[in-house]
mmCIF file as Biopython writes it, N, C-alpha, C and O atoms, coordinates in Angstrom:
data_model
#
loop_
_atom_site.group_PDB
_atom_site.id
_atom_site.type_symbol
_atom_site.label_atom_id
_atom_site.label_alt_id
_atom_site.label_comp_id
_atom_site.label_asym_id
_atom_site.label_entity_id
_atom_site.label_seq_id
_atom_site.pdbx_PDB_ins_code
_atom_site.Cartn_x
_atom_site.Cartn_y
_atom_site.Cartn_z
_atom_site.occupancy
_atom_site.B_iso_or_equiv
_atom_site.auth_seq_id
_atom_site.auth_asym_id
_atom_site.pdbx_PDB_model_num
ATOM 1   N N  . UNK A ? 1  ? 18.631 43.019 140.370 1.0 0.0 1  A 1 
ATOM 2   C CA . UNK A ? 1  ? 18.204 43.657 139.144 1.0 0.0 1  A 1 
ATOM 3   C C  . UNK A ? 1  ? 17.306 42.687 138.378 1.0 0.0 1  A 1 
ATOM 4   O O  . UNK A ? 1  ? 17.564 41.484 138.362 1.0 0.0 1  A 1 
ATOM 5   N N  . UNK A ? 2  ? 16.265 43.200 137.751 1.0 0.0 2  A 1 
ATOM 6   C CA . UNK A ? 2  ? 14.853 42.435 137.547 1.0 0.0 2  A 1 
ATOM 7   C C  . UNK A ? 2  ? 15.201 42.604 135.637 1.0 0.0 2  A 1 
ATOM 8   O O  . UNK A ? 2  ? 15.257 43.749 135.189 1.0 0.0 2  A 1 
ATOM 9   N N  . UNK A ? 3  ? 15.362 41.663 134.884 1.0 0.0 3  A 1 
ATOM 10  C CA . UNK A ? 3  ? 15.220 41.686 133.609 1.0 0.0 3  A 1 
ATOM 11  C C  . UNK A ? 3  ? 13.521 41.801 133.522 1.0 0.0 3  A 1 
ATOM 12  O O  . UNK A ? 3  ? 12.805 41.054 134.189 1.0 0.0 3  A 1 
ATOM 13  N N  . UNK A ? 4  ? 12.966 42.866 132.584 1.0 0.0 4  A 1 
ATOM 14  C CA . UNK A ? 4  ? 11.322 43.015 131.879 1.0 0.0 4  A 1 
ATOM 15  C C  . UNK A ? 4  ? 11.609 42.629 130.547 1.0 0.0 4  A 1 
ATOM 16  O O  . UNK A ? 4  ? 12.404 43.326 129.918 1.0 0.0 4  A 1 
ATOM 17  N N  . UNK A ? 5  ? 11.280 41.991 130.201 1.0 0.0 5  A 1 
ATOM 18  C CA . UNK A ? 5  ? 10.824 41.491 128.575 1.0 0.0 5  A 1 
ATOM 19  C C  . UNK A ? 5  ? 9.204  41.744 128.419 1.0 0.0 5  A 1 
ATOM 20  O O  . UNK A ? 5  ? 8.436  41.122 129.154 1.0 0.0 5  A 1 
ATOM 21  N N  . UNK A ? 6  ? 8.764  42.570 127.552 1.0 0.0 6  A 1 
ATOM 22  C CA . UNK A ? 6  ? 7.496  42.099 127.429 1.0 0.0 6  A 1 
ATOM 23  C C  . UNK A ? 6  ? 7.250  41.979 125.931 1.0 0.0 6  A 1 
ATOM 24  O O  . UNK A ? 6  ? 7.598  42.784 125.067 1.0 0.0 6  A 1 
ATOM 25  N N  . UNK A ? 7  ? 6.160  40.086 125.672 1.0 0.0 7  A 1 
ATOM 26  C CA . UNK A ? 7  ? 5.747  39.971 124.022 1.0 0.0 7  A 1 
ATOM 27  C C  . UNK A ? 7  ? 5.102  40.835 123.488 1.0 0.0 7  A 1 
ATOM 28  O O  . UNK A ? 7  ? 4.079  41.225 124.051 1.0 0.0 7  A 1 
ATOM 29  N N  . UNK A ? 8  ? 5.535  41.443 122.140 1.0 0.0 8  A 1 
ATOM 30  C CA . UNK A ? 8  ? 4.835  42.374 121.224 1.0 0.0 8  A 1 
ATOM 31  C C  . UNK A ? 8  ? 3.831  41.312 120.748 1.0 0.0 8  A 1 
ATOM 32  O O  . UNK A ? 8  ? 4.020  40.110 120.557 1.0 0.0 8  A 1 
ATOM 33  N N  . UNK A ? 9  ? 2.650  42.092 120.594 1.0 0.0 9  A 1 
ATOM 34  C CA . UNK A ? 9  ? 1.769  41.105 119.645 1.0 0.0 9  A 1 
ATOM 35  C C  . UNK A ? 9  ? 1.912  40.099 118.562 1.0 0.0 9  A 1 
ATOM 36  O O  . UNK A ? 9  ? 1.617  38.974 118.967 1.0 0.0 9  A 1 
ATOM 37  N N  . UNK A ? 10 ? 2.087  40.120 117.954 1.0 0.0 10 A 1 
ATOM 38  C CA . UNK A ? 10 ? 2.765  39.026 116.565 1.0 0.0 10 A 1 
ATOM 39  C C  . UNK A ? 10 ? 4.650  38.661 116.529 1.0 0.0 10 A 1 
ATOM 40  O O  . UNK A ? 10 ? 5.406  38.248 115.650 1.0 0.0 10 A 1 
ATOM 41  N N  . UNK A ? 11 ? 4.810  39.027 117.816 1.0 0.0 11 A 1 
ATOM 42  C CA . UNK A ? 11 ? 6.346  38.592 118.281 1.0 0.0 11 A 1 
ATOM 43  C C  . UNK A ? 11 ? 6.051  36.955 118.579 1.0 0.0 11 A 1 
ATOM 44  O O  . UNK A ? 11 ? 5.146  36.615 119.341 1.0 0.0 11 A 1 
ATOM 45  N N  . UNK A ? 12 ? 7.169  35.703 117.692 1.0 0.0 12 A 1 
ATOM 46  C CA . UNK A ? 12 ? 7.285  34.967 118.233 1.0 0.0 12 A 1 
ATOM 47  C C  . UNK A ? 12 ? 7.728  34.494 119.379 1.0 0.0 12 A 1 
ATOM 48  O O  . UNK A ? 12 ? 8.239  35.425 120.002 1.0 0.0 12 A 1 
ATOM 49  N N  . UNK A ? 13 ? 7.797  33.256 120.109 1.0 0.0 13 A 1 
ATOM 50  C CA . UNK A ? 13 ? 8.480  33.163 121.608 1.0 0.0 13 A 1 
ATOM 51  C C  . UNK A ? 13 ? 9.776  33.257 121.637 1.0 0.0 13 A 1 
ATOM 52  O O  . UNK A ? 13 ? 10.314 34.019 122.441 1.0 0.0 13 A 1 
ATOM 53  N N  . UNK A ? 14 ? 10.714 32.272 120.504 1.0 0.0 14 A 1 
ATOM 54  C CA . UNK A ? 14 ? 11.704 32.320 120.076 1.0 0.0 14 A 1 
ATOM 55  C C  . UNK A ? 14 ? 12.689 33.436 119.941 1.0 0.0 14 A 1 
ATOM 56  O O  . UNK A ? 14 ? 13.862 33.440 120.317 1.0 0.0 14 A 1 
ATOM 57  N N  . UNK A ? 15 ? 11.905 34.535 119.244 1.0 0.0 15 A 1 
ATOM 58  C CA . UNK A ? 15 ? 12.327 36.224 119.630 1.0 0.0 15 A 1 
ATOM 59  C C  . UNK A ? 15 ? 12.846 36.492 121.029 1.0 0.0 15 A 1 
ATOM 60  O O  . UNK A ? 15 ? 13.925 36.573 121.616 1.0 0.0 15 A 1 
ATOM 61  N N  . UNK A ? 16 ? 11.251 36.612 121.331 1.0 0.0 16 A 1 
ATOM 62  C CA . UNK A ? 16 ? 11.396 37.007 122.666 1.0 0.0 16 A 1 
ATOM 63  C C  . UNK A ? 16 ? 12.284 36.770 123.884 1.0 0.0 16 A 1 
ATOM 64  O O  . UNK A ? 16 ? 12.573 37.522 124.815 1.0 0.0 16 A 1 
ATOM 65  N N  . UNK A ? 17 ? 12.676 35.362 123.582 1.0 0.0 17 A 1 
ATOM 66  C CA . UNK A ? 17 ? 13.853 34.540 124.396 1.0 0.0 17 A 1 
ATOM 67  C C  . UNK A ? 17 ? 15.509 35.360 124.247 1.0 0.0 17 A 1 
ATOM 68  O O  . UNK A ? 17 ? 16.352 35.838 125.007 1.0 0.0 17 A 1 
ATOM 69  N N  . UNK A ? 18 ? 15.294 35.136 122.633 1.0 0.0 18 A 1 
ATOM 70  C CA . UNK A ? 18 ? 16.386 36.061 122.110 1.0 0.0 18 A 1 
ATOM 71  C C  . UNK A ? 18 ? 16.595 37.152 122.657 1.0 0.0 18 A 1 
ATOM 72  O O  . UNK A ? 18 ? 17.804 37.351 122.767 1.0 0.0 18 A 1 
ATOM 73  N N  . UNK A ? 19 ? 15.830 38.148 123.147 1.0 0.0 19 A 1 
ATOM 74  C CA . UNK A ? 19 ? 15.051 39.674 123.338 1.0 0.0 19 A 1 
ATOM 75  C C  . UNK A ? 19 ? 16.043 39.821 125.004 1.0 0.0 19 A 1 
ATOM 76  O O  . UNK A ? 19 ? 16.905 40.497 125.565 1.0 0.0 19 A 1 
ATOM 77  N N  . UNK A ? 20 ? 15.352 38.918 125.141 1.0 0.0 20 A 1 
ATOM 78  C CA . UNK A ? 20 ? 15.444 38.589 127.018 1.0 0.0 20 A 1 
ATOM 79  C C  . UNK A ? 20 ? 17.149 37.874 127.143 1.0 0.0 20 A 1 
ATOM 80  O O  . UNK A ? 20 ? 17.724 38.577 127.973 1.0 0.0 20 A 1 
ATOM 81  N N  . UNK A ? 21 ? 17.839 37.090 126.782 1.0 0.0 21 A 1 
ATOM 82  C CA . UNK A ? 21 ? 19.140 36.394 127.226 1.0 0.0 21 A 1 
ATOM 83  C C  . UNK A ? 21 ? 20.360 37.485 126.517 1.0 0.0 21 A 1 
ATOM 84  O O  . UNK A ? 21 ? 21.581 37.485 126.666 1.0 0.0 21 A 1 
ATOM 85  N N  . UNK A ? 22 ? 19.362 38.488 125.606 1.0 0.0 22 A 1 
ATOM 86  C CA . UNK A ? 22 ? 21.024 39.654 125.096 1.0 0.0 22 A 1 
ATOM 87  C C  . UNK A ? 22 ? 21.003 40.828 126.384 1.0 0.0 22 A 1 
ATOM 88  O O  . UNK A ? 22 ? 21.904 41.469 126.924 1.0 0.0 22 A 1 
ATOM 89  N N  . UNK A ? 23 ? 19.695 40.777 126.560 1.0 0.0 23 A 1 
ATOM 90  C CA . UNK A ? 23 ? 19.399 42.250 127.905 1.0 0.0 23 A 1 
ATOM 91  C C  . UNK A ? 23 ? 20.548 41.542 129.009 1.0 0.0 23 A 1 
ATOM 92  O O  . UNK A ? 23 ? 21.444 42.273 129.433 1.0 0.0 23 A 1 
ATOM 93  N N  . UNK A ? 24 ? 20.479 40.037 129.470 1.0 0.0 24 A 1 
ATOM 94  C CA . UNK A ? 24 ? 20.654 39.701 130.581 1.0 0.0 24 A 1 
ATOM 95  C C  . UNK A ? 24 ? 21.991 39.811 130.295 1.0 0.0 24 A 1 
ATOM 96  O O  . UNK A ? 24 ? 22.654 40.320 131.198 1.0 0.0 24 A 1 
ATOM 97  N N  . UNK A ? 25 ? 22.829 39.347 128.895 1.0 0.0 25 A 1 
ATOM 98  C CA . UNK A ? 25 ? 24.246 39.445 128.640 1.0 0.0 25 A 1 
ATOM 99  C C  . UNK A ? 25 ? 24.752 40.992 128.836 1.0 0.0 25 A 1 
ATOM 100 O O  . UNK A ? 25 ? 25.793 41.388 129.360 1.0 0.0 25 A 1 
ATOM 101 N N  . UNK A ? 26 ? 23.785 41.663 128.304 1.0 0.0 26 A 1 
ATOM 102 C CA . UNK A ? 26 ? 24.746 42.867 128.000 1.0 0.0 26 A 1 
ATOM 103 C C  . UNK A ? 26 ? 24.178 43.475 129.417 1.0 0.0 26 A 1 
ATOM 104 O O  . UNK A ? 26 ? 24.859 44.479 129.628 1.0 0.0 26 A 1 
ATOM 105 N N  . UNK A ? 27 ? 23.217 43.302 130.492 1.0 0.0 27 A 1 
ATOM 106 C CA . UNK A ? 27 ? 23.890 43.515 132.180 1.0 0.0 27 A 1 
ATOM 107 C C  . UNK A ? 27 ? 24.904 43.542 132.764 1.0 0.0 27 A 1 
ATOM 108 O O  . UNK A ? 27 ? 25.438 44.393 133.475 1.0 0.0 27 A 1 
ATOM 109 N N  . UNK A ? 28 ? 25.342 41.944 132.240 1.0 0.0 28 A 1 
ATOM 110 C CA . UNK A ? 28 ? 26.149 41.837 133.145 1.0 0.0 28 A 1 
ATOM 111 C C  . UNK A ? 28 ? 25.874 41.162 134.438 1.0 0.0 28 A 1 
ATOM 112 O O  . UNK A ? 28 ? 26.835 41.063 135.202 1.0 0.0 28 A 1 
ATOM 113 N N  . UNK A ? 29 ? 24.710 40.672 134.823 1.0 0.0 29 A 1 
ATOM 114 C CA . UNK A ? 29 ? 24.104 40.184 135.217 1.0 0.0 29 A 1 
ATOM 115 C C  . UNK A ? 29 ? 24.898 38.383 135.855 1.0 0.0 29 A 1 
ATOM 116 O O  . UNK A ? 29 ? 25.266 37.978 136.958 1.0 0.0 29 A 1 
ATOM 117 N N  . UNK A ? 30 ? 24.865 37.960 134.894 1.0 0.0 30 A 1 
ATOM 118 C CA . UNK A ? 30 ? 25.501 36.507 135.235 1.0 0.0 30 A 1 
ATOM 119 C C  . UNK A ? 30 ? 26.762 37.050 135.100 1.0 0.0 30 A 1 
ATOM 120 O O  . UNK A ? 30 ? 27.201 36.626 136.169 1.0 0.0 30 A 1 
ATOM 121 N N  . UNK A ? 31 ? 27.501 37.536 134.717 1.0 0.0 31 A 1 
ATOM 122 C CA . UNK A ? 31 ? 29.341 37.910 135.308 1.0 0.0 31 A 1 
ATOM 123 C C  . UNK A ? 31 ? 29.261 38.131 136.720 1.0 0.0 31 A 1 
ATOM 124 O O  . UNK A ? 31 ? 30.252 37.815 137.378 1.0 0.0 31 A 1 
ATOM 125 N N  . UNK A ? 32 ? 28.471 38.515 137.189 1.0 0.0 32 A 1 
ATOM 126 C CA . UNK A ? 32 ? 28.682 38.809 138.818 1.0 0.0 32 A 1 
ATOM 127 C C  . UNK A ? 32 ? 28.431 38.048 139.644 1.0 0.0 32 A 1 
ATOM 128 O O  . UNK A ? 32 ? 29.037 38.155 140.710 1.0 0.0 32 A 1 
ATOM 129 N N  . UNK A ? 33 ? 27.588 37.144 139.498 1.0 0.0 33 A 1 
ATOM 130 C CA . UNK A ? 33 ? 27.090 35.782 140.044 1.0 0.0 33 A 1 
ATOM 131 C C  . UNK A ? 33 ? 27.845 34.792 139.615 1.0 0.0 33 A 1 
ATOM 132 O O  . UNK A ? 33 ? 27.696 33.724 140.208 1.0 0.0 33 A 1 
ATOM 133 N N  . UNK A ? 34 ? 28.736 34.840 138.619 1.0 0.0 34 A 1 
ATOM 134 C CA . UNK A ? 34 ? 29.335 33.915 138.599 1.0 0.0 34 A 1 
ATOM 135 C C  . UNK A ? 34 ? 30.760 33.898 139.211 1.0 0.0 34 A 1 
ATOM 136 O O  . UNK A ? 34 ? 31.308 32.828 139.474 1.0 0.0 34 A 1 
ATOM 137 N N  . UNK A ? 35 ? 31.401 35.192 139.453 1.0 0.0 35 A 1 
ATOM 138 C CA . UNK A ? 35 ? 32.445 35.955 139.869 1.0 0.0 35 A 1 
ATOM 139 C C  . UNK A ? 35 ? 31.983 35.589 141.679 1.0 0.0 35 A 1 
ATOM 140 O O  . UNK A ? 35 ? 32.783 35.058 142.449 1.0 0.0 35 A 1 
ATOM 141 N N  . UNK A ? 36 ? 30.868 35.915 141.996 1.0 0.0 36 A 1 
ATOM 142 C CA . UNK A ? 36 ? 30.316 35.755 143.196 1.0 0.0 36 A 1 
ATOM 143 C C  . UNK A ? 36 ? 30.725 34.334 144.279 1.0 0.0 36 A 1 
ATOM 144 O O  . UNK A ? 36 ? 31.178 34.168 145.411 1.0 0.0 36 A 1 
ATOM 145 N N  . UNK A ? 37 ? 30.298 33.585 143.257 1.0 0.0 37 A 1 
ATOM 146 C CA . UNK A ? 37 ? 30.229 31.904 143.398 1.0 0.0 37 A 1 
ATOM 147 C C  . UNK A ? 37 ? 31.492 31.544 143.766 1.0 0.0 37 A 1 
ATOM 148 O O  . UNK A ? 37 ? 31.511 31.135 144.927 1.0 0.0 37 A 1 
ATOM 149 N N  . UNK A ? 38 ? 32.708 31.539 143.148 1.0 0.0 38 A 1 
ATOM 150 C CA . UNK A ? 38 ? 33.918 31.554 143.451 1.0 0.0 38 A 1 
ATOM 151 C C  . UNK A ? 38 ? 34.620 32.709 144.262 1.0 0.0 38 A 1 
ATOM 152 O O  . UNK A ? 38 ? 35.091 33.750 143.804 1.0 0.0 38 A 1 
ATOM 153 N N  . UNK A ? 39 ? 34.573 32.202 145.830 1.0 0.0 39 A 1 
ATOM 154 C CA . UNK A ? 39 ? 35.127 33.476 146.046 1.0 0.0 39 A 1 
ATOM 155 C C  . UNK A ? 39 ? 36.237 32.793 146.722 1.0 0.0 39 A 1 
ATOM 156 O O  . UNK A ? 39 ? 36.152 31.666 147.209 1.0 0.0 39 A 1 
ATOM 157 N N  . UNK A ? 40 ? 37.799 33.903 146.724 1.0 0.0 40 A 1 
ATOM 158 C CA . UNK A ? 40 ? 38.843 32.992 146.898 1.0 0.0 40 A 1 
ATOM 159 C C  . UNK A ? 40 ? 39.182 33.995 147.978 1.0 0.0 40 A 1 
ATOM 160 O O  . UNK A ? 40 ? 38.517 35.017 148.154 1.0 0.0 40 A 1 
ATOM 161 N N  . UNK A ? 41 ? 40.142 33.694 148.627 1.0 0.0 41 A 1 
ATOM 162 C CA . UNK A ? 41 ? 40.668 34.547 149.969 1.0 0.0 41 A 1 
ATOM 163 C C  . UNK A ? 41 ? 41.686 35.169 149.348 1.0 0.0 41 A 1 
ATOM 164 O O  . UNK A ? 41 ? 42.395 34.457 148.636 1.0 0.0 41 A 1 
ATOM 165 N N  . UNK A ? 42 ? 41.995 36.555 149.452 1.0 0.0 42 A 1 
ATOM 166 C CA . UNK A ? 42 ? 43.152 37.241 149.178 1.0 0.0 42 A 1 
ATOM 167 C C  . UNK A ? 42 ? 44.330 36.534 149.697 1.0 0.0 42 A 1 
ATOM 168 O O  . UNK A ? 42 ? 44.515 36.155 150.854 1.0 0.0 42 A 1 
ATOM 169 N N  . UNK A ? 43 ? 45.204 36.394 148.541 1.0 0.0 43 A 1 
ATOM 170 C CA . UNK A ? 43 ? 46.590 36.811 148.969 1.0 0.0 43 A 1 
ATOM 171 C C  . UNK A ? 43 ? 47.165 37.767 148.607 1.0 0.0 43 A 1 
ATOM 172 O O  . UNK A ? 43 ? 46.797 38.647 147.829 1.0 0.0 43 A 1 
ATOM 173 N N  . UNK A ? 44 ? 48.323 37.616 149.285 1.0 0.0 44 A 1 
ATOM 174 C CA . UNK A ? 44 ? 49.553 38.766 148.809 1.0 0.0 44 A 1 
ATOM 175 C C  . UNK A ? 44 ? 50.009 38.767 147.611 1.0 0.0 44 A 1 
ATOM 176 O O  . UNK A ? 44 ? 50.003 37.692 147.012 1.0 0.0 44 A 1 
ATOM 177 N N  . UNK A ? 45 ? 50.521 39.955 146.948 1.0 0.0 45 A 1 
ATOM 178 C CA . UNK A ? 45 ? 50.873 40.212 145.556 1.0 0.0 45 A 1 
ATOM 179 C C  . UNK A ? 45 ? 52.140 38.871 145.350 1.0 0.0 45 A 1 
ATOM 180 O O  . UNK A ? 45 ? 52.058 38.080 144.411 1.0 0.0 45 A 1 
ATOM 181 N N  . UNK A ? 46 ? 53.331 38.804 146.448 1.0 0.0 46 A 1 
ATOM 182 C CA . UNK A ? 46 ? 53.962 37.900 146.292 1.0 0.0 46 A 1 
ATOM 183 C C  . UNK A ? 46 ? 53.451 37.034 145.948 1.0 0.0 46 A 1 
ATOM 184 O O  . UNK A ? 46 ? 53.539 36.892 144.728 1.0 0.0 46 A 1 
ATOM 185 N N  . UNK A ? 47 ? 52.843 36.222 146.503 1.0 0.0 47 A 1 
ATOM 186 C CA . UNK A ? 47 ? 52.074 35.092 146.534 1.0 0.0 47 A 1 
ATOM 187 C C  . UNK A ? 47 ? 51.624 34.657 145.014 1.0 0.0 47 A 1 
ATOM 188 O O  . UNK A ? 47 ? 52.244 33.788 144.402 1.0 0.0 47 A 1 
ATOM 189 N N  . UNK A ? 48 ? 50.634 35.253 144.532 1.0 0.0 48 A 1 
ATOM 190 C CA . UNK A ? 48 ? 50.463 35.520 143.056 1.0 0.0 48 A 1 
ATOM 191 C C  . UNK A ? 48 ? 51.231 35.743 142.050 1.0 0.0 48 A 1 
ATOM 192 O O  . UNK A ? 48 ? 51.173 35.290 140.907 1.0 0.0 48 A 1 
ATOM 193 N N  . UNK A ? 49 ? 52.108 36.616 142.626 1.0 0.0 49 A 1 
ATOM 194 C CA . UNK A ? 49 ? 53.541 36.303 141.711 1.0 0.0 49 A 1 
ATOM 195 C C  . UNK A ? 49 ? 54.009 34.864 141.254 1.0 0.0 49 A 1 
ATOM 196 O O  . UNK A ? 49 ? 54.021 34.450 140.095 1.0 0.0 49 A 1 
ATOM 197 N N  . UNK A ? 50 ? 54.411 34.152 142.446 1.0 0.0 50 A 1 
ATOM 198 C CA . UNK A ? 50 ? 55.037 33.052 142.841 1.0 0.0 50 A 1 
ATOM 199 C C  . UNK A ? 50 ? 54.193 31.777 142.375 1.0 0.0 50 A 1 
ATOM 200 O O  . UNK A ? 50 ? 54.724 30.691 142.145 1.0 0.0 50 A 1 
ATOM 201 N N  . UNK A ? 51 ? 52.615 32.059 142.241 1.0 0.0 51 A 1 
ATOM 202 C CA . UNK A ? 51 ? 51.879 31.018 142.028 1.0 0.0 51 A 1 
ATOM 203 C C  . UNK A ? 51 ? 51.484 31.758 140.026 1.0 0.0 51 A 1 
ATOM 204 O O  . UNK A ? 51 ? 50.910 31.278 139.049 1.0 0.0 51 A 1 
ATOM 205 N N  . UNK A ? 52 ? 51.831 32.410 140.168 1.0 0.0 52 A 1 
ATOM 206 C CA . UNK A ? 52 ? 51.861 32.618 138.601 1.0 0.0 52 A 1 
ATOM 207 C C  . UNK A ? 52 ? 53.140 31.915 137.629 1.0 0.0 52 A 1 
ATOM 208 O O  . UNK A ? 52 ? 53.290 31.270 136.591 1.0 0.0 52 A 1 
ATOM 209 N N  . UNK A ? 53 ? 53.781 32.415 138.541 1.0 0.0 53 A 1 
ATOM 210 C CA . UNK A ? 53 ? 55.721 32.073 137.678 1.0 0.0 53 A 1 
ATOM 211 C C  . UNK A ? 53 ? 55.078 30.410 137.562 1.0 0.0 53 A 1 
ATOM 212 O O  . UNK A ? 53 ? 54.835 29.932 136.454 1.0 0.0 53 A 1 
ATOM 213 N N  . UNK A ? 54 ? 54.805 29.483 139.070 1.0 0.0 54 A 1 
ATOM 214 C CA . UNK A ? 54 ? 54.954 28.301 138.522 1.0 0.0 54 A 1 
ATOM 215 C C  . UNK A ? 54 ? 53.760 28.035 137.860 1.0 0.0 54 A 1 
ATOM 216 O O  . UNK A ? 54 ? 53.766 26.852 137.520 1.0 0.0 54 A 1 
ATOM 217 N N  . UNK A ? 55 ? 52.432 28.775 137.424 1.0 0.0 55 A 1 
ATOM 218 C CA . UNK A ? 55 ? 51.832 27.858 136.505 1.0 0.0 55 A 1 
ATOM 219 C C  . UNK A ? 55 ? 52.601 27.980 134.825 1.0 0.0 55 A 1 
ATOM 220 O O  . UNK A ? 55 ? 52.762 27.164 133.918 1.0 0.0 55 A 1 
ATOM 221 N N  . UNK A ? 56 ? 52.926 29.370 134.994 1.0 0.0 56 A 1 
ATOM 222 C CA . UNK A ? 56 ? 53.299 29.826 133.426 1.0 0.0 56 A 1 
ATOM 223 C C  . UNK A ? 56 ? 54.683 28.521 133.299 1.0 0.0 56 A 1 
ATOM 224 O O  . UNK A ? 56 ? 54.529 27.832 132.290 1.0 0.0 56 A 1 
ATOM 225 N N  . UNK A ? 57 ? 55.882 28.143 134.112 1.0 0.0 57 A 1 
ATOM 226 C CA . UNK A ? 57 ? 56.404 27.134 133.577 1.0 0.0 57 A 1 
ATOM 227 C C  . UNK A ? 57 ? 56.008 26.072 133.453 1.0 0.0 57 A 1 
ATOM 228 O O  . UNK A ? 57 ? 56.424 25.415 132.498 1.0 0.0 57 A 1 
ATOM 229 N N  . UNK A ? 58 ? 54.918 25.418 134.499 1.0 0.0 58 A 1 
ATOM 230 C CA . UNK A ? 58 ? 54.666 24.392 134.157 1.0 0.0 58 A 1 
ATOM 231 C C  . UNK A ? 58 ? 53.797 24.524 132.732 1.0 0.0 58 A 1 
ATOM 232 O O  . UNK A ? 58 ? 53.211 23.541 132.278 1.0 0.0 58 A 1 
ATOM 233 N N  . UNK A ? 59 ? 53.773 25.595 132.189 1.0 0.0 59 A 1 
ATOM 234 C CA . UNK A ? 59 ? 52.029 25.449 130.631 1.0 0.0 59 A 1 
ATOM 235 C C  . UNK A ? 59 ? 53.720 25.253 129.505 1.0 0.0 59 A 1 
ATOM 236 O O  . UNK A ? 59 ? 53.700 24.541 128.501 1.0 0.0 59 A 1 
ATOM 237 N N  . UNK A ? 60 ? 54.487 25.710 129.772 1.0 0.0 60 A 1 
ATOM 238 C CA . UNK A ? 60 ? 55.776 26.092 128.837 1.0 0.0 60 A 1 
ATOM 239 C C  . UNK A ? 60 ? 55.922 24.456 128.815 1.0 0.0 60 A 1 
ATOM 240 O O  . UNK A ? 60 ? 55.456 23.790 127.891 1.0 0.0 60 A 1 
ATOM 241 N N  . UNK A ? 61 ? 56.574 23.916 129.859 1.0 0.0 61 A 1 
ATOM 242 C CA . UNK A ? 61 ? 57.174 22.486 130.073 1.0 0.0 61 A 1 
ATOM 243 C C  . UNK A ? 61 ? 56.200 21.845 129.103 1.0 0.0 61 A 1 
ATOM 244 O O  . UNK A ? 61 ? 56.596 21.274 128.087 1.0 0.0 61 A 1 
ATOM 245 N N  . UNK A ? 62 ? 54.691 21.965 129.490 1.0 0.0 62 A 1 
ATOM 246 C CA . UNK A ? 62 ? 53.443 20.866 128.795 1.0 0.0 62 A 1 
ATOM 247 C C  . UNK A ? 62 ? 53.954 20.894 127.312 1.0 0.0 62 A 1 
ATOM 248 O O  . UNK A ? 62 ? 54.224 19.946 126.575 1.0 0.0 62 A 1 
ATOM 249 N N  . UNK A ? 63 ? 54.023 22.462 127.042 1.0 0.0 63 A 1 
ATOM 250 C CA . UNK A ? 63 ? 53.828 23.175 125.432 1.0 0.0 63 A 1 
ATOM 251 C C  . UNK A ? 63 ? 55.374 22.468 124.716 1.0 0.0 63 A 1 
ATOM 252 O O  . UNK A ? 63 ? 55.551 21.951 123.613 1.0 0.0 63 A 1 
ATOM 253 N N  . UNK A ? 64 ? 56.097 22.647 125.576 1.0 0.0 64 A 1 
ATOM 254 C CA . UNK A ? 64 ? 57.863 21.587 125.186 1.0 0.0 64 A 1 
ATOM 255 C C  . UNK A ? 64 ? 57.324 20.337 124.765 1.0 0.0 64 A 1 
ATOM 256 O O  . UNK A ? 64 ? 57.118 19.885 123.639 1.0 0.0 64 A 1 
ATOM 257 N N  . UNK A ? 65 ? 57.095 19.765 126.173 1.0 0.0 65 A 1 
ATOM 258 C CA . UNK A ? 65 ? 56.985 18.191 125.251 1.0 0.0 65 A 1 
ATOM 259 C C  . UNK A ? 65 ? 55.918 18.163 124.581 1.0 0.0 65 A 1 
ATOM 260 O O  . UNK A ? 65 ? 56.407 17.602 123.599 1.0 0.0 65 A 1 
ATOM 261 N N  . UNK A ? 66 ? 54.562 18.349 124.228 1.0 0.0 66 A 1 
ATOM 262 C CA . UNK A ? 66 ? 53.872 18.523 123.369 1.0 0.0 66 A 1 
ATOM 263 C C  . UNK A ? 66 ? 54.681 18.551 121.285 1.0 0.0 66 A 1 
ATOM 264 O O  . UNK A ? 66 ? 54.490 17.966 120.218 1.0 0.0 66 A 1 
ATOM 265 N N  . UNK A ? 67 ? 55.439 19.485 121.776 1.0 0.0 67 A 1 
ATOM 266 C CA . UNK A ? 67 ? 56.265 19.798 120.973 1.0 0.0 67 A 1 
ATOM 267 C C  . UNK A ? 67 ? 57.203 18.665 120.442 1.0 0.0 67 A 1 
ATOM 268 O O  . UNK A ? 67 ? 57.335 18.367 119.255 1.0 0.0 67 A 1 
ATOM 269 N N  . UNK A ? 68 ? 57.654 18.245 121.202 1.0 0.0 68 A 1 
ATOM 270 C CA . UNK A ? 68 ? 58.751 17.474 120.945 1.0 0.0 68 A 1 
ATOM 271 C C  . UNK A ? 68 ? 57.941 16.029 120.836 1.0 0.0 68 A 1 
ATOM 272 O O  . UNK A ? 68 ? 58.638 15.060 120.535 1.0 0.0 68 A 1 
ATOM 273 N N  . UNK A ? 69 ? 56.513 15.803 121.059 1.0 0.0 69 A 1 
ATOM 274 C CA . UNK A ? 69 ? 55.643 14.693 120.862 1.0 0.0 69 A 1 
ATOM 275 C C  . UNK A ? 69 ? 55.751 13.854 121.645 1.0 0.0 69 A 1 
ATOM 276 O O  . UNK A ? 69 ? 55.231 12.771 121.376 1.0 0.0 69 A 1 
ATOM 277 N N  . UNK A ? 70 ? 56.509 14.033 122.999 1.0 0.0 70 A 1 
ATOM 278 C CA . UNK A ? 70 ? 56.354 12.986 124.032 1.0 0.0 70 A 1 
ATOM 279 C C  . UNK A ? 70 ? 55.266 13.581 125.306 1.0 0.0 70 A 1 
ATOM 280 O O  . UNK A ? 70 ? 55.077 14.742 125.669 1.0 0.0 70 A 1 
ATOM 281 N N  . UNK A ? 71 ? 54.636 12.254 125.820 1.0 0.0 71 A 1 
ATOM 282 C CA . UNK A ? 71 ? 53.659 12.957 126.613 1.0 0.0 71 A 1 
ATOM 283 C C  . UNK A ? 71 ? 53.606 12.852 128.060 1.0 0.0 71 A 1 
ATOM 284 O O  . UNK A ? 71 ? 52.752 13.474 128.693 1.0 0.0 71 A 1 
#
């Protein structure tokens, strides 16, 4: 997909930049290429389960001692 910007006559460049990087945001454009770039191999729902449970305790454990001010 080809972003067109074209300068209006008495349009600064600055605009125009502006004009051109909201078209490309509101594409969608770089979400997919960046989604692209990282591509991970499926696992199983288990799996994700299991690798979820232990990040969420280990962020809890951090957020504890954080808490309690030891590091």
């Amino acid at each position: 997909m080809i972003q067109v910007t074209r300068k209006d006559e008495r349009e600064a460049s600055e605009n125009l930049i502006r004009r051109f990087n909201r078209k490309v945001m509101q594409s969608g454009i770089l979400a997919t290429v960046k989604a692209e770039q990282r591509f991970v191999k499926p696992i199983s729902k288990i799996e994700r389960r299991k690798k979820a449970i232990i990040r969420n305790e280990r962020k809890n454990d951090k957020m504890k001692r954080i808490r309690l001010g030891v590091r």
